[in-house]
N, C-alpha and C positions, 0 to 999 in steps of 0.2 A: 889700250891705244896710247901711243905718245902725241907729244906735243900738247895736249890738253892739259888744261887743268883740273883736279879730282878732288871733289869737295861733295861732303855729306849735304842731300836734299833739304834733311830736319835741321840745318844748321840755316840754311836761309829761308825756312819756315822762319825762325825765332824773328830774323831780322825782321820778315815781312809784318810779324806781329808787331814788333815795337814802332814800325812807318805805321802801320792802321792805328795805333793806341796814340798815336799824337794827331792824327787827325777824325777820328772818329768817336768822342763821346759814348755811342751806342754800341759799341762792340764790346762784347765779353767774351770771356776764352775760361776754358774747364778743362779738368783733366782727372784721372783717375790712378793719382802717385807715381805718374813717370812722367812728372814736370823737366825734369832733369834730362830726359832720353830722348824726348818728344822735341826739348826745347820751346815749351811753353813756357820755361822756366824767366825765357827771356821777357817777356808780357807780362809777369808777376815782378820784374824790379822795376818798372816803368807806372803801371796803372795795376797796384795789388789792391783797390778797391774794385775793381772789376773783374779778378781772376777766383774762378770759384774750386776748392782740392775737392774735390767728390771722395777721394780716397779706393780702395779696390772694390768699389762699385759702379762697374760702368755702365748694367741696365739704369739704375737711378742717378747715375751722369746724362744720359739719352732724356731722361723725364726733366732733369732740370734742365736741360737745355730749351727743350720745346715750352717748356713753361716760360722761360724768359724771351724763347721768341716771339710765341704769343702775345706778350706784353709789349710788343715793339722794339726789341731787342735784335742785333745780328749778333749769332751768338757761331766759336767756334770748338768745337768738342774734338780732344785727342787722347787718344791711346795706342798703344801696337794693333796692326791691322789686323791680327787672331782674334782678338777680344773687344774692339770698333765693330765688325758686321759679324761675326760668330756669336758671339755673345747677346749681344743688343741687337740680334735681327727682328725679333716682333717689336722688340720698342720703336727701332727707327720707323719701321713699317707704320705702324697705327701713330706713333704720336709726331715722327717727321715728316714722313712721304705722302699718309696718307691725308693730311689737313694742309700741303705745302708749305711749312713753316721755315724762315730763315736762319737755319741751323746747317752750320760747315763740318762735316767730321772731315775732320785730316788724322790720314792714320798713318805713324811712322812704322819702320820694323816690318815690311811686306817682302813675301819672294824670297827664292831660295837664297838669296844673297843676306838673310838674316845669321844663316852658317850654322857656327855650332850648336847655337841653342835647340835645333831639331828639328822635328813634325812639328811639333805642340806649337811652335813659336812661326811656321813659318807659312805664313797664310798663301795657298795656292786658288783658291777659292773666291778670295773678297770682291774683284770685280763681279762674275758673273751672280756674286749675292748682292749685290748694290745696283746692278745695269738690269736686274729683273723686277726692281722696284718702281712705278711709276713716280713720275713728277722729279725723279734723282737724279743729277746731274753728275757724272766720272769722268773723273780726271786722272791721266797719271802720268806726270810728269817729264821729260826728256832728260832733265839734269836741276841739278840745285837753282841755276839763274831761273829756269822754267818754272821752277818749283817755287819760288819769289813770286812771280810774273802771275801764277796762276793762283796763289793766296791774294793777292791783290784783286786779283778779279773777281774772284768769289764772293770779298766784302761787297762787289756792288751787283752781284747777282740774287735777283730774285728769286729764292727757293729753296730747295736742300740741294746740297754738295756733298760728293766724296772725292779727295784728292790719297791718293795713295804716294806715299813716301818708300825709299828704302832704307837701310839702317845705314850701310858702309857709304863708304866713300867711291865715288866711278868717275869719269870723264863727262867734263861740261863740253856740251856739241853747241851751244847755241852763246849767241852773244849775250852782255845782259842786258844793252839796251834795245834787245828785239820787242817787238809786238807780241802783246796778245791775245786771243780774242776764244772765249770758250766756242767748241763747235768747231773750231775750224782746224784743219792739219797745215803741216807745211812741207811742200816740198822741198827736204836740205839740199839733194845731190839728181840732178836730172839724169836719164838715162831712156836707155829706147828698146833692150830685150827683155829685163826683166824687173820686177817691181819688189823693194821692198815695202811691207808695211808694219810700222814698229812702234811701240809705247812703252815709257819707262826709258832702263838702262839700257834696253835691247837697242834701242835707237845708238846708241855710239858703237856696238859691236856689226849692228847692218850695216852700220859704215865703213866699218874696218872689212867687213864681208865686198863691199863692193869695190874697196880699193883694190883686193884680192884677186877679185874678178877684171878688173879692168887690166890688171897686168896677164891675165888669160884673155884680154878680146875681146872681152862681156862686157857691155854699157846697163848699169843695174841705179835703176833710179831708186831713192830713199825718201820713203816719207814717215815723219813723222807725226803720229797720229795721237797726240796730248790727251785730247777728246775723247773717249770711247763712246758717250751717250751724252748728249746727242752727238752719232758718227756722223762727217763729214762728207756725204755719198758723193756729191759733186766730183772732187777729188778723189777718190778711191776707183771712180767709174771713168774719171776722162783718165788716170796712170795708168789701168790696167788694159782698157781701150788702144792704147800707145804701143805697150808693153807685149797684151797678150798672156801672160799670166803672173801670177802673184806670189810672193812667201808674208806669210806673216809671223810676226815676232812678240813674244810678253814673256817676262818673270811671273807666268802665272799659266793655269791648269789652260789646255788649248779648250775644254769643255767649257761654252759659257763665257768665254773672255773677249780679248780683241776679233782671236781668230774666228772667234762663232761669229760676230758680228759681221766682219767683212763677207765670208762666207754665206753667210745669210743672205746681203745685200746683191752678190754677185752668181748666187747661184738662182734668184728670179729676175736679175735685171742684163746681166752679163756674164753667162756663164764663159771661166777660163779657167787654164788648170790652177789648184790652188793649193799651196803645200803651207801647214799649222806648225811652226815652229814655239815650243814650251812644254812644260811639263805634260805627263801622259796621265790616266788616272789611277795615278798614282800621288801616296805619299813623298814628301822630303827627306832628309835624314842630316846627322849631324856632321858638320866636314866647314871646311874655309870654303869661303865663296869660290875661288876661284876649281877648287877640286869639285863641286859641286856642279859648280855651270859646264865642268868637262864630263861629269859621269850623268846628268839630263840633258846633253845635246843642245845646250846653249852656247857656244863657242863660235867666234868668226867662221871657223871651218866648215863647221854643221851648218850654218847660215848659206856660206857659199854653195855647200855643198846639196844643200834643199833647190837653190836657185838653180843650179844643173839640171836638176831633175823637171823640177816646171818648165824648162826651156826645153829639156828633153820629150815633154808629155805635148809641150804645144806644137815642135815641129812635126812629131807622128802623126797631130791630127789633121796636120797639113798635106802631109802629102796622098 
């Protein structure tokens, strides 16, 4: 997209860490030697009595966390999102989610926009292993100012978090002295035939998909859905209600993610056509983001091109 400005998520993670490390005493942050990638790195020149290096062990990153939240600690734990909830899924389980301990995983390096490093690197998976967890709250981002706005919030939420980052750099949609409030979506761009619903980077390309459409005639409203868990039904129920059916959009497996979620919600409360935009079940592979997002059907185009389709499925039922 033009006209935006494109700045890396985990970059204003860091910031966010060093505003919470000048006002919060009680926050600690861990990391498992990618201080550096993550940009925890920034938290450890501000309050390095409070930054714990676990080094490349990040089941026993997950245990020291829980242990210093137990102790009355808000603690925030980072790695690449492969090895955040693949790795450390029974620890977060039993020693995060399941006692509801105030531990933050923020995972940088999610989605196929992690590029060349591959499958091995590029987590398609970590929402629907995080949003199957009770007591877990997921997050993922619209853009770097979000990605601020939402570390912020976490320090004063009650519980366990997972905020999912990307690695690259994409288009900021959202201002950065917007609101924000976990749970809730936002509608960016109103519309009245078809509904995007989007989390992450997908959020600036459904924009770009609805600009698209609106030069074809098509009013395509955009929401942006930060929250996955707890989803936002309110909204999701009164856009689609308007709309009549829905696309939904994520850098991640449509098994399990955003898409299962809204689908779930709409296929016992309001059923409308509903077309799952992201990865199939399938792996990643190695390539530039951008060649990526065009060979798994992540592109403005495929977006738009989904959206034809649901407006396609909903007028057949109509007549």
């Amino acid at each position: 997209m033009t006209g935006y400005k494109r700045i890396a998520q985990r970059n204003y993670y860091g910031k966010a860490l060093v505003d919470i490390a000048a006002d919060r005493s009680d926050v600690f942050v861990l990391d498992a030697d990618l201080a550096g990638s993550t940009k925890t790195s920034e938290f450890l020149k501000v309050a390095r009595d409070r930054f714990v290096e676990c080094g490349i062990a990040e089941q026993n990153m997950i245990g020291v966390a829980a242990g210093l939240a137990a102790s009355g600690k808000t603690v925030f734990a980072s790695t690449f999102a492969i090895f955040a909830t693949g790795r450390c899924w029974e620890q977060i389980r039993l020693a995060v989610a399941y006692p509801g301990l105030n531990v933050k995983i923020v995972a940088t390096h999610s989605g196929i926009s992690v590029g060349e490093d591959g499958a091995s690197h590029q987590a398609l998976e970590d929402i629907a292993l995080m949003r199957a967890l009770p007591n877990m709250t997921v997050i993922s981002p619209a853009d770097a100012y979000e990605a601020y706005r939402a570390v912020v919030a976490a320090a004063e939420w009650d519980g366990p978090v997972y905020i999912r980052m990307g690695r690259s750099e994409f288009p900021c949609v959202t201002e950065e002295d917007d609101i924000f409030v976990i749970g809730k979506a936002k509608v960016l761009r109103k519309g009245s035939d078809v509904t995007f619903i989007a989390t992450g980077q997908m959020v600036s390309g459904c924009l770009e998909a609805a600009a698209k459409l609106e030069a074809e005639g098509i009013s395509a409203e955009v929401v942006n859905m930060s929250t996955i868990k707890p989803l936002d039904r309110d909204t999701v129920l009164r856009s689609a209600e308007k709309t009549g059916c829905v696309v939904t959009a994520e850098e991640h497996s449509i098994i399990g993610g955003l898409g299962s979620a809204v689908a779930e919600l709409l296929s016992e409360e309001l059923p409308v056509p509903v077309k799952r935009i992201g990865t199939g079940d399938i792996f990643g592979e190695s390539g530039s983001p951008d060649e990526l997002f065009v060979k798994y059907n992540l592109t403005a185009d495929d977006l738009a091109a989904a959206a034809k389709t649901v407006i396609s499925r909903k007028e057949s039922e109509t007549e």
